[in-house]
N, C-alpha and C positions, 0 to 999 in steps of 0.2 A: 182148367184141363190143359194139360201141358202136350204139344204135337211131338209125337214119335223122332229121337235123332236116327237121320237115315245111317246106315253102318257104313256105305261107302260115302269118305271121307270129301269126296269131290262134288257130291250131290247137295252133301247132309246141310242141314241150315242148323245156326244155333241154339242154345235155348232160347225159349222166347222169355221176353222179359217181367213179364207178369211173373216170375218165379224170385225175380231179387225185388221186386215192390210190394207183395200182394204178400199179407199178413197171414193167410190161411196156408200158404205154402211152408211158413215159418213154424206154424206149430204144427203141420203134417210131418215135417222132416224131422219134430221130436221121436214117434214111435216108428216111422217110416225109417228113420236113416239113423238115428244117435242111438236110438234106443239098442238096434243091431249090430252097432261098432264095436270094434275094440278101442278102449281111450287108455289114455297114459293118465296113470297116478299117481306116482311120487319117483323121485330117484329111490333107488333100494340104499343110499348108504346114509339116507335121513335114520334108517331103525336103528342104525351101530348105538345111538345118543338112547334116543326115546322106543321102546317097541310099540305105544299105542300112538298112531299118525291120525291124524282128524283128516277128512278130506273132502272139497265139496266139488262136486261133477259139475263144471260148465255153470259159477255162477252168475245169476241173472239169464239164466236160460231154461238149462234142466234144474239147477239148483237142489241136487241129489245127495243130500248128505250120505256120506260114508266114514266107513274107519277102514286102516289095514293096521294089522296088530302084526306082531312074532312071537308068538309063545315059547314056555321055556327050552322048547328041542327043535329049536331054531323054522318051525315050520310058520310062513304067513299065507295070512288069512284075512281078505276081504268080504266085509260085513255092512251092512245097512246100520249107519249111525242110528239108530233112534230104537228106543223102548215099548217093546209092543205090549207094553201095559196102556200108555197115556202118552204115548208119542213123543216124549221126550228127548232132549238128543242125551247120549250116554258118552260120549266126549267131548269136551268141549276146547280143549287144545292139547299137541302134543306133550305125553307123558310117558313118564316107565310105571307099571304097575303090573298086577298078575289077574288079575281080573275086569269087565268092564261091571261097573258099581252105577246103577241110574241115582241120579241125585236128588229126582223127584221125592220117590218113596222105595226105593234099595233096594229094589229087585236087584239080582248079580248074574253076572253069565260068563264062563269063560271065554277066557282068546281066541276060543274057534267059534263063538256063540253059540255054547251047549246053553242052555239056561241052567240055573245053579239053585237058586232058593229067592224067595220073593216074601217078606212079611204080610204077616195079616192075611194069608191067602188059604189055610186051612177048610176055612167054611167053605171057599168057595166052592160049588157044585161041577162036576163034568171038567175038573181042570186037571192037564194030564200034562204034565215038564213035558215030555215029549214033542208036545205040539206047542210050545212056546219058544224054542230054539230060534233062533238069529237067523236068515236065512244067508246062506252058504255063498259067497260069488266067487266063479272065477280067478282066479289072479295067476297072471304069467311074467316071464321074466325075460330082458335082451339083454343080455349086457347091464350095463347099470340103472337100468328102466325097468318097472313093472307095470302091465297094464290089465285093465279090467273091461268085462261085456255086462251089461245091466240084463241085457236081455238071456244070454246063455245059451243061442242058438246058434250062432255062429263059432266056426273053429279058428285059431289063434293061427293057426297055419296057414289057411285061407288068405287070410292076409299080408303073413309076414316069411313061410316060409320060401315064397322068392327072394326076397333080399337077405334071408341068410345065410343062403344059399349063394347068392352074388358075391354077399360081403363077407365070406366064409374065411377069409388071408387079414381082414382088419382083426385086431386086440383089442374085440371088446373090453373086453375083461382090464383092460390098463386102462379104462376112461376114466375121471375122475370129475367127477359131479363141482361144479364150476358157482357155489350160492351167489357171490360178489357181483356174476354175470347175467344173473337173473333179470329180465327186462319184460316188461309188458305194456301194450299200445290201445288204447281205444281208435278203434278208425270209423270214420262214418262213410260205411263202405257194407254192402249183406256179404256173409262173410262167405259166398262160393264165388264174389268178383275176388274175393283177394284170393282164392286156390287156385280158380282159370289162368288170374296172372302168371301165378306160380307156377306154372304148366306147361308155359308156352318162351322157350328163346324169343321167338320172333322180336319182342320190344326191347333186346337189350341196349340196340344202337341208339335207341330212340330216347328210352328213358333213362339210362346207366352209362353216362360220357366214360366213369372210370372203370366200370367193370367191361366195360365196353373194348380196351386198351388193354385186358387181358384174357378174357374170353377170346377163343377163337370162332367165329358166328359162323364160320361154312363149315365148323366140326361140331356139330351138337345132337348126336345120334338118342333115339329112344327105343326104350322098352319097355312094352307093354305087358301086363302079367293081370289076371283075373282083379283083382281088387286092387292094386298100385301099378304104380312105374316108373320108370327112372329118364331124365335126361344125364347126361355123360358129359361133364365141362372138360374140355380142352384149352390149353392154356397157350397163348404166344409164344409165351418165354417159357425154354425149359425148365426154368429152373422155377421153384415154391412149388413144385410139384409131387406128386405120390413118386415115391421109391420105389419097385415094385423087383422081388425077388426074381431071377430069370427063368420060373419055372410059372411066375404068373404068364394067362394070356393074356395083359397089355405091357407085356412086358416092354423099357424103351420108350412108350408112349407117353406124352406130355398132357396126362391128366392131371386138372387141380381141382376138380370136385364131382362129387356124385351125389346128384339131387333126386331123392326119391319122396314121393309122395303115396302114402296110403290114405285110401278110400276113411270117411268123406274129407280130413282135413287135420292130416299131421302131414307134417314134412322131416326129414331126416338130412340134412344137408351133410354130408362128410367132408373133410379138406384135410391137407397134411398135418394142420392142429390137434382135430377131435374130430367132435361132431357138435352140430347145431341143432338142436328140436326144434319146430317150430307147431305151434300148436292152435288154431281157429276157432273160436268160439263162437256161438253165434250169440248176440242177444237181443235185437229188433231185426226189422226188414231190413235197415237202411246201418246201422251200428254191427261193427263186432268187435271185440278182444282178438290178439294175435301176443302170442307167450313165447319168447326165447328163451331157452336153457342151454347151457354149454357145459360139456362134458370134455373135459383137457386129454390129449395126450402130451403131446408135447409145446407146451409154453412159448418158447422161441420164433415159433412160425403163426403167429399168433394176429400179427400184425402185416401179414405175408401172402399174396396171392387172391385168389379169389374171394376164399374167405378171412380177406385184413377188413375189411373195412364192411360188416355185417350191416350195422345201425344205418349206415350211411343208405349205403341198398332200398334199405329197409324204409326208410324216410322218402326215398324217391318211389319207392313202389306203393307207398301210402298217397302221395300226389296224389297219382293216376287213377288209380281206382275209387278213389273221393270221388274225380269228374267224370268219371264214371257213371258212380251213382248217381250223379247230378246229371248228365245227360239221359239215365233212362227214365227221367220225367217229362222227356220229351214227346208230344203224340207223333211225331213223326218217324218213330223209331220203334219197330217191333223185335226181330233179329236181325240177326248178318250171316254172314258165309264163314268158312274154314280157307285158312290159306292151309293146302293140301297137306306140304311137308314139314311149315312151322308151325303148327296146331293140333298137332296128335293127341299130345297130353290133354288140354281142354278138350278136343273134342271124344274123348275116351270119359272123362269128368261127365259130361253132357250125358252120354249113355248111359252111363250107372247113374245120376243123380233122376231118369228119366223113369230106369226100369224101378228102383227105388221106391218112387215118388205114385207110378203107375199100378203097384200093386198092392 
């Protein structure tokens, strides 16, 4: 049982640690918190090749097979991989095709999982197409992302319509989905230490000597929004920094990146390149996967500014949160405090993974 985070920040304690040790917490947060989310599922410009995408949700976790298809009038369609004849999966790696065909025994269903025709099933008694259809998911679009809710109770707005709203002056639309940059980390780390990190400036001087050198640590404003939020990197130098038209309101300002994090664990890193995904997985108490995708705007600034040196970062924030983990086997350690103004983003994380987890 996890103690209430108090709302005022100056009071509040943090989570207590029985939540990154304690195995029962790991498979609450399946139907409690993953099951709820919106998750990212393919870049949208994998379908130009192939229209049938195979895709598996958070393997070694939820391990949820899926498809997203595009049928022939361009409409896609997320679907539950598997054959609800005999459970088969009905794709087995990306293809073009105009039907999904089970390999078992041939049942067919179309792109949007109508069911179509199934051998051998004449005799069967009480069997009606109708009630044998695919069932239907969700599937929404940003930019050159699409992403999916398992559960279908939550709205896509909920989560994302503040930052597209924020981010309403970037070109999506000119990202271009980066395969070559594709990168993925096992860290032995439960993967809500590596999102609090992510959360919080406070450690940059501490852990990031070089980003440290470009970040500016007494400018790192947050904003808070029901399901995400964003910290706002400021840069020393003005220059590798956002352009910004003089009709934006930062206009002049020496931003070089915007870190947003949605509920429970993407991140969206923007810099004058692209964009960064960053994506947490969980799969033990003590293990998770963390997935980089890079989506290009412009190439040349690539190696430039906040966002030049991703991996690097990325390597040092894997350190910490390892010893991390390895310190909250310590019994002498239940939680800690909030420092007030550099811990918002965590302690905002803390409340939602609280009420989550509590209901």
């Amino acid at each position: 049982m996890l103690k209430p985070i108090n709302k005022d920040i100056k009071y509040a304690e943090t989570l207590d640690k029985s939540f990154y040790v304690d195995a029962s917490f790991l498979h609450a947060s399946k139907a409690k918190i993953f099951d709820k989310s919106w998750q990212f599922l393919i870049p949208n410009s994998i379908l130009t090749v192939n229209n049938v995408i195979p895709v598996t949700l958070f393997k070694d976790y939820l391990n949820e097979p899926l498809v997203v298809t595009k049928s022939d009038d361009g409409i896609l369609h997320c679907l539950p991989n598997v054959c609800n004849h005999r459970g088969n999966l009905l794709a087995y790696s990306a293809c073009k095709s105009h039907n999904l065909r089970c390999k078992y025994h041939g049942r067919i269903f179309n792109l949007d999982g109508k069911f179509v025709s199934m051998p051998e099933f004449k005799e069967v008694a009480n069997f009606t197409p109708e009630n044998n259809h695919l069932k239907l998911l969700p599937i929404e679009s940003w930019g050159p992302m699409l992403f999916t809710n398992l559960n279908n109770e939550s709205s896509f707005k909920n989560y994302f319509e503040p930052i597209m709203k924020r981010m309403a002056w970037f070109p999506m639309d000119k990202l271009q989905f980066d395969a070559q940059s594709d990168r993925s980390f096992i860290i032995k780390a439960n993967w809500a230490l590596y999102c609090e990190n992510y959360l919080e400036g406070f450690h940059v001087p501490f852990v990031h000597p070089k980003l440290n050198t470009i970040l500016d640590f007494q400018q790192y404003p947050f904003e808070r929004y029901e399901l995400a939020n964003l910290s706002v990197g400021y840069s020393k130098n003005p220059s590798d920094c956002f352009e910004f038209e003089p009709n934006h309101p930062e206009y002049k300002q020496s931003i070089c990146a915007y870190y947003f994090w949605v509920f429970p664990n993407m991140m969206f890193n923007f810099y004058p390149w692209g964009l960064s995904l960053n994506i947490v997985e969980p799969i033990a108490s003590d293990t998770c996967r963390v997935r980089f995708l890079s989506f290009i705007l412009d190439d040349t600034k690539l190696n430039l500014g906040a966002g030049g040196d991703v991996v690097g970062v990325e390597l040092e924030d894997q350190e910490i949160v390892q010893h991390v983990q390895q310190g909250l086997q310590s019994r002498f350690y239940q939680h800690g405090r909030y420092a007030p103004t550099r811990e918002l983003g965590t302690h905002h994380f803390h409340e939602l993974i609280y009420n989550y987890i509590s209901n």
